[in-house]
C-alpha positions in Angstrom: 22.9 24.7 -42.7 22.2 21.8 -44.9 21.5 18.1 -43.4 24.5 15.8 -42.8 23.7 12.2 -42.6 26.7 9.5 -42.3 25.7 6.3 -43.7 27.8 2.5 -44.1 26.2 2.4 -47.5 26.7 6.1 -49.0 28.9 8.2 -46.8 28.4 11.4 -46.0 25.0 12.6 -47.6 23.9 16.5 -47.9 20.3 17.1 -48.4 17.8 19.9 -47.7 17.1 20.2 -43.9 19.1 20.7 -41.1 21.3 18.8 -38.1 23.6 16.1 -38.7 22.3 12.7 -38.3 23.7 8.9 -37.9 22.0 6.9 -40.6 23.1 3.7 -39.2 22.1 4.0 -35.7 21.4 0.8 -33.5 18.8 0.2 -30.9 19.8 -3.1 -29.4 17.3 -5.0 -27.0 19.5 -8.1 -26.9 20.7 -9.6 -24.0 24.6 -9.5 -25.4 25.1 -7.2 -27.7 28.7 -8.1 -30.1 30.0 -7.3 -33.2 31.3 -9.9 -36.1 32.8 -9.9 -39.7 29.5 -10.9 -41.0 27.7 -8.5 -38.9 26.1 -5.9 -41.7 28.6 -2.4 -42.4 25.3 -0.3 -41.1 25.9 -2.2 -37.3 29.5 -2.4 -37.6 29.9 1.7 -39.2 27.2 3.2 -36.8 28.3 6.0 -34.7 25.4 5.8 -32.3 24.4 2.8 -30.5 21.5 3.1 -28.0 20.7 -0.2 -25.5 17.4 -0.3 -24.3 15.0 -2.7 -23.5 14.1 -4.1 -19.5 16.8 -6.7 -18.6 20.5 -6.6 -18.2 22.6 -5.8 -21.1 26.4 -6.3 -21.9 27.7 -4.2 -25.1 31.1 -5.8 -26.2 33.2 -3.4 -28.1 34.3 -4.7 -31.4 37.7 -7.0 -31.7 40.8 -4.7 -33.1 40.3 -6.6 -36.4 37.1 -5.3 -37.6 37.8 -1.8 -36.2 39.9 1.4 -37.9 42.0 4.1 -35.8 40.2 7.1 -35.0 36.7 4.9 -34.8 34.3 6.2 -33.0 31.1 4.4 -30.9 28.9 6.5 -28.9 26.5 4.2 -26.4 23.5 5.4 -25.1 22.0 3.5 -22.0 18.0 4.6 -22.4 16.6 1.9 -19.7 14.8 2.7 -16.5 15.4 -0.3 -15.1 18.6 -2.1 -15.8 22.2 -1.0 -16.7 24.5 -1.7 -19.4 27.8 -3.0 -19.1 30.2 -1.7 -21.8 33.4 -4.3 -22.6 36.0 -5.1 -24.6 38.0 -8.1 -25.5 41.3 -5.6 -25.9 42.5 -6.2 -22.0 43.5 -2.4 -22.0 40.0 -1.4 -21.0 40.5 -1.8 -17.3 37.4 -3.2 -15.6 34.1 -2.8 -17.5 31.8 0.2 -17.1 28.6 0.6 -16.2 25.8 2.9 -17.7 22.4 3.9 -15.6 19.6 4.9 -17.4 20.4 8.2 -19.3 23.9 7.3 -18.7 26.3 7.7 -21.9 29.8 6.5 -23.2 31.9 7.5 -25.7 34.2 4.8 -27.1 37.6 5.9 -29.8 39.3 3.5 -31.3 43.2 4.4 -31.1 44.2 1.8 -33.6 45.4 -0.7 -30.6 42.6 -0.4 -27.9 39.7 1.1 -27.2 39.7 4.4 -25.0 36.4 4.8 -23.1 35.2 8.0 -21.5 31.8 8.3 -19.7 29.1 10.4 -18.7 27.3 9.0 -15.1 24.8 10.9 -13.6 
């Protein structure tokens, strides 16, 4: 099986290798992470966002505007010590959740809200 790799700037990519790979993906070590129109298309297209780094961390979902139906976000909580909070500002996500370290979430799009499905250990 070739290699996959999606990428903001040249799609999907096949190349010699193996796996299928998110070109874009986004380790964020900031205290609140968010997403804006003049954010870059590799942070706004990535599939895989992972949030690490040794304080508290809220990940805001981005706004309907800047997002397509069927869009997908995975977000991967690799801290020991502190969570991450994922939110939205779409009031359909009731309550926030919460990812531990090792914790995952996988976040669609529906074209109104965001639906948001965990995995807590």
């Amino acid at each position: 099986m070739p290699k996959i790799e999606l990428s903001a700037a040249k799609g999907l990519k096949q190349s010699a290798g193996q796996g299928f790979c998110d070109a874009d993906v986004q380790i964020h070590s900031g205290a609140n992470i968010s997403f804006a129109s003049s954010d870059t298309a590799a942070k706004k297209g990535a599939l895989i966002h992972i949030v690490s780094d040794t304080s508290h961390r809220n990940f805001t979902l981005p706004e309907a505007a800047l997002c397509v139906k069927g869009q997908i976000k995975i977000v991967m909580c690799v801290s020991a010590a502190h969570n991450a909070v994922i939110q939205t500002t779409n009031t359909t996500l009731s309550g926030a959740v919460t990812l531990g370290s090792s914790d995952f979430s996988i976040c669609v799009f529906n074209g109104t809200a965001w639906v948001v499905a965990s995995s807590l250990q």
